[in-house]
N, C-alpha and C positions, 0 to 999 in steps of 0.2 A: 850471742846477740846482745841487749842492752848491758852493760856492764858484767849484771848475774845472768842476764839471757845473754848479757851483752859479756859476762863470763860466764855464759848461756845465761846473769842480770842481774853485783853491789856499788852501790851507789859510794864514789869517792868522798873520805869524811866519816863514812858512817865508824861509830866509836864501837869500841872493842877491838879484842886479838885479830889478827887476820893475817894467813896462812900466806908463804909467798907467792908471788905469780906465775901461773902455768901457763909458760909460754907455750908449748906445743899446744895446750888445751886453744890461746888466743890464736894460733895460727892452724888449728883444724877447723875454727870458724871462719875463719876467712876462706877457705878452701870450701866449705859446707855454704856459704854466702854465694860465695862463683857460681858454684854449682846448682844453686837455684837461680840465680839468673840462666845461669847455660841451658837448666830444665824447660824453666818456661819459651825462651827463644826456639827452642827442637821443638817443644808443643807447637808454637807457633809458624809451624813450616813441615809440621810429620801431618801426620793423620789421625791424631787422638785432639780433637775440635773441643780444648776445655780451657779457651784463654779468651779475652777479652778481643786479640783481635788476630784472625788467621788465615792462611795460605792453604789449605790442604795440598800435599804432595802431590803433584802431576808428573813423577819419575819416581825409579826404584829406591833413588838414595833419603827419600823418606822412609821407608824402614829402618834404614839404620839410624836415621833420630828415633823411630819409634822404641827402636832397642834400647838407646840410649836413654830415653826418658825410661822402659822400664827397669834396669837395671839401677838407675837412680831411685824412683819411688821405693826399688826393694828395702831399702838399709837409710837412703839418707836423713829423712823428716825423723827416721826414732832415734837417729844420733844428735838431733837436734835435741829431739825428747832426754834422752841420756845424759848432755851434757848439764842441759837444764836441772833437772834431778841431780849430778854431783854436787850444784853449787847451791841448791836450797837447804840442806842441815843445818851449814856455818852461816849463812844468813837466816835464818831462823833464829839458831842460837847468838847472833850477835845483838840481834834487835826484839826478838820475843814475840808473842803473835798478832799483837795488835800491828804495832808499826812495820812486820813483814807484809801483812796484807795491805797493810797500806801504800807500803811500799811494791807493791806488785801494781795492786791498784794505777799507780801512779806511773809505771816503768811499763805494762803490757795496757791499760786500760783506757789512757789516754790517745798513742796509738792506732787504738782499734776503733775509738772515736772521729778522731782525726781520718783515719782511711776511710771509713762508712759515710763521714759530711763533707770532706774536702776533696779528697783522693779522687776513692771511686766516681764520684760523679765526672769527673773530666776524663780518667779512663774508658767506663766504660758510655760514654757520648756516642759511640759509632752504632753502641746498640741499637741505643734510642732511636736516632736518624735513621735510619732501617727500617727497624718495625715503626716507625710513623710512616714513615713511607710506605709500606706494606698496609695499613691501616686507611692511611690516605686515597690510597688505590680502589681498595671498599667503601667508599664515601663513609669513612669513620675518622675521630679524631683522636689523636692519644698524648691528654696530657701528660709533661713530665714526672708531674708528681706521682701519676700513678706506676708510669713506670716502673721508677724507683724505690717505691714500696713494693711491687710487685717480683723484682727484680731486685730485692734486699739482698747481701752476701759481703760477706766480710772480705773476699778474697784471698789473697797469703795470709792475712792476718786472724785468718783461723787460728793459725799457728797459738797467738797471744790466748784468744778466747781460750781456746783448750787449756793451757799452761795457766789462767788462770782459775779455770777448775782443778786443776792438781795441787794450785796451791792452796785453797780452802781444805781440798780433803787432807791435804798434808798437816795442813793446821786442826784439824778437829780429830787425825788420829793422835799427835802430839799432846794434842792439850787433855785426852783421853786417859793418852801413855802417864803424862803427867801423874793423875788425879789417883789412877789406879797404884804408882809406887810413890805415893804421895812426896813428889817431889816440883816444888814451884805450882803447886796448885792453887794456887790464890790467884795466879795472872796467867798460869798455863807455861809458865819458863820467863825467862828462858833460861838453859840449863845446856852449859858446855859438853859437849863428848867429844872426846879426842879419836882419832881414828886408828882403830887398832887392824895393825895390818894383818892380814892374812891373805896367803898366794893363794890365787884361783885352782881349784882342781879339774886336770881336765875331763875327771867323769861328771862335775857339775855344769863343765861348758853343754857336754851333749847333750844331758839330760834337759839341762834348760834349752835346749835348741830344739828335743823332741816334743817338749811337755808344748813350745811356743808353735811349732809347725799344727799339733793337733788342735790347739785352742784356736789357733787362726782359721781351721779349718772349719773346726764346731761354731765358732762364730759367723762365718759366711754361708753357713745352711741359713741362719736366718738375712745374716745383712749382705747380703753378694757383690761383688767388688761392680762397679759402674753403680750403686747406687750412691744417691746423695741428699744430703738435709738443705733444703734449698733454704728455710730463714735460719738454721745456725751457719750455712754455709759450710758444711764439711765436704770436703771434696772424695776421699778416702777415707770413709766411715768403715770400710774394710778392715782396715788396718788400722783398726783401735786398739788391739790387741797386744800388737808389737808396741805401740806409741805407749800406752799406759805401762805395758811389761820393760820395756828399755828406761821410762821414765823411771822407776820402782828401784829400776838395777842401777842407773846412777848414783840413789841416795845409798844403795847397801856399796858401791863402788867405795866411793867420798867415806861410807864409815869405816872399811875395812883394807884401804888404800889398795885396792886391785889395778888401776893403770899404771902404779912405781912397781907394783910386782913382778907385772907380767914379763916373762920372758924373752928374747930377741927369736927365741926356736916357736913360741908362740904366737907371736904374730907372723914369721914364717909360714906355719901351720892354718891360722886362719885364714891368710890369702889362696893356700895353698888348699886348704875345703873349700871355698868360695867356688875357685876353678873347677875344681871335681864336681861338684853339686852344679856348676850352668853346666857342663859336659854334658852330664847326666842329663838332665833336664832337657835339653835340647831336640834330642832326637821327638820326646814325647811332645813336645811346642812345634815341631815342624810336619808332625804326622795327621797333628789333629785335622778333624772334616769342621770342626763348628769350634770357633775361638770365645764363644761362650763358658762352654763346659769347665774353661778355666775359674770363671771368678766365683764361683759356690755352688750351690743348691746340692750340696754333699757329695757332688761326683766324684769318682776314682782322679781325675785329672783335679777339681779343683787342692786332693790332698796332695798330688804331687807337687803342683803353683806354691802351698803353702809349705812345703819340706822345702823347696827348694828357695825359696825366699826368706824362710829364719835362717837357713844354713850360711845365705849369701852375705845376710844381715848381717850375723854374731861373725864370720869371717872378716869378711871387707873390716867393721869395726874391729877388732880385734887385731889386723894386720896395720888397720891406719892409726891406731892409737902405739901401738909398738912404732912404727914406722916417725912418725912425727916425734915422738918422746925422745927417739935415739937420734935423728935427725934434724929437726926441724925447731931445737927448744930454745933458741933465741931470737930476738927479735932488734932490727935495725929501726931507723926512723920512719922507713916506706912501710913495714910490718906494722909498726906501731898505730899509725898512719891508717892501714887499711882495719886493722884489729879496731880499732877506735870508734871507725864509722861503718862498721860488717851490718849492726841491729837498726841503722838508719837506713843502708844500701836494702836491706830486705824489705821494709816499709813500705822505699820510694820505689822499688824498680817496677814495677806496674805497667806505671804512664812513661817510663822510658824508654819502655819495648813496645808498646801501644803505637806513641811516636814515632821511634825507627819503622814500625814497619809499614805505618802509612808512607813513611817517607821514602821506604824504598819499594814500596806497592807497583812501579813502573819496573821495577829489572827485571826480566824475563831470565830465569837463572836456574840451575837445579836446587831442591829443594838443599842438600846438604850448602851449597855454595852461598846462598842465600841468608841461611843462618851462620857460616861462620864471618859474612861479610855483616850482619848484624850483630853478633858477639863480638868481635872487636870493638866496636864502636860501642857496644852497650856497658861492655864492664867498667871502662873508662868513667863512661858519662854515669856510672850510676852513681860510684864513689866521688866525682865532681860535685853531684849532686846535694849528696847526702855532708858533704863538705858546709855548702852553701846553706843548707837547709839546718844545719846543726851551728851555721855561727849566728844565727836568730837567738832574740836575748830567753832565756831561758830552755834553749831548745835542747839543748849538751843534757840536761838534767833530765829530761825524759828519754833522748835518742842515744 
């Protein structure tokens, strides 16, 4: 997403070394971009009511958006995380800590700005009209202002908010790291590290897939998946676990060059546990009496949801970073093209699915037909969009 989010987010120009360009990495963003447009449109037409503006399913083939959406939630948002995390070291160590936060500041902050006074208010407008009207009905009135204080939330661009908590504590264990081998402790760096490869072992893949299934688990005793922080706006506070722990594993990836490493039998093997782990899981998702008992309060099922969701994680990743490395590592004009404006496409798409769907709110459709006559039209018009919106004079330099 932005350069360094947007190479999950380095601003062109900026002075010092810098490492050549990963193309596979620019083209799993773009793939990771689709796929949250693709998310939120199946939100918008299944039966999981967490989008701005929806259909709920009146036929069977809303489950298979619901699958859809959850196989997405499992692995996608912490490869965002991950990716983000490989590209903060070298921008750290390019710029030092003052001007990298600054430079976040400026690259996630403005953004999130931008979406909370401009965005959302035109997205989420259908709310509003609603509940006034609900409100009106009670002989009450409901001004907008209240609203939308009340109905504060950042929406996607949680994503930013979080990333730029990670990149403060990145910065203060740095400048930490600094002071204790007294090295650039006068400004806290910045101080080059080369990345020294070493191939991943596959008994530290599981172990970090078991140690992550249990922490995810120990953590939804207390935060249980459907809850949410309505003014920071997380949506999957659940899965903070995975998003901090993938984030973590990017910066030790980027220092110890683990995606040149990995092997073509490896990413074989990660798709290849992914498969086995929903198998598995499957049977216990289809037997349950109460689709609760999945998201926490320490049941047997919620540990299952969580073994089987690091496993799909560390897989799928693991098989799409192989996959893309050995296939996908160049990049034409339309590549370039989409890669360029992925961290704008994610922004904007909101009110462009908001839009289509009032606009096709008349088709009488099944629910899967519905969304994939909204996905074509969405993915287009996102990246039109996000075109238009980034030839605004200084726009390129934030988006």
């Amino acid at each position: 997403m932005a350069h360094d989010l947007g190479r999950a987010i380095a601003p062109a120009g900026t002075p010092g070394p810098r490492p050549p360009r990963l193309y596979y990495i620019d083209n799993l963003r773009i793939a990771l971009t689709a796929l949250v447009v693709l998310h939120h449109t199946a939100v918008t037409y299944g039966n999981i009511p967490a989008w701005y503006y929806t259909e709920p399913a009146k036929d069977w083939t809303g489950l298979a958006l619901d699958a859809f959406v959850v196989l997405n939630q499992a692995f996608f948002m912490g490869f965002f995380f991950m990716i983000a995390g490989y590209f903060t070291p070298a921008s750290y160590d390019r710029k030092g800590p003052r001007p990298f936060l600054r430079d976040r500041l400026r690259r996630l902050g403005i953004p999130l700005l931008v979406f909370l006074v401009l965005i959302r208010p035109v997205t989420d407008f259908g709310g509003f009209l609603h509940l006034r009207t609900v409100f009106a009905a009670r002989g009450d009135a409901l001004p907008y202002w209240i609203y939308y204080l009340v109905s504060w939330d950042p929406g996607p661009l949680w994503f930013a908010e979080v990333l730029l908590a990670f990149a403060l504590l990145y910065v203060l264990v740095r400048r930490r790291a600094s002071r204790r081998h007294g090295l650039g402790a006068a400004a806290g760096g910045p101080t080059i590290d080369r990345p020294v490869p070493r191939p991943v072992r596959p008994r530290a893949v599981v172990l970090f897939t078991i140690g992550l299934a249990l922490a995810t688990y120990g953590w939804r005793v207390l935060v249980p998946n459907g809850v949410s922080v309505p003014f920071l706006g997380l949506p999957t506070p659940g899965y903070a676990v995975q998003y901090a722990s993938f984030f973590v594993l990017g910066i030790l990836a980027q220092r110890r060059g683990w995606p040149q490493s990995l092997s073509r039998r490896t990413g074989r093997l990660g798709f290849a546990a992914a498969t086995v782990a929903t198998l598995a899981y499957l049977p216990v998702l289809v037997t349950a009496k109460d689709s609760r008992a999945f998201d926490g309060h320490g049941t047997w099922q919620s540990l299952a949801a969580a073994a089987w969701e690091s496993a799909f994680a560390v897989g799928v990743v693991l098989g799409l970073t192989v996959l893309f490395r050995e296939r996908l590592n160049r990049q034409g004009r339309s590549a370039a093209f989409l890669s360029r404006h992925a961290f704008a496409v994610y922004v904007l798409h909101a009110p462009v699915l908001v839009a289509l769907g009032h606009a096709f709110g008349w088709l009488h459709a099944p629910a899967v037909a519905k969304f994939a006559v909204v996905a074509v039209l969405a993915l287009p018009l996102c990246w039109a969009l996000a075109y238009a919106v980034r030839r605004l004079p200084r726009a390129d330099r934030v988006l």
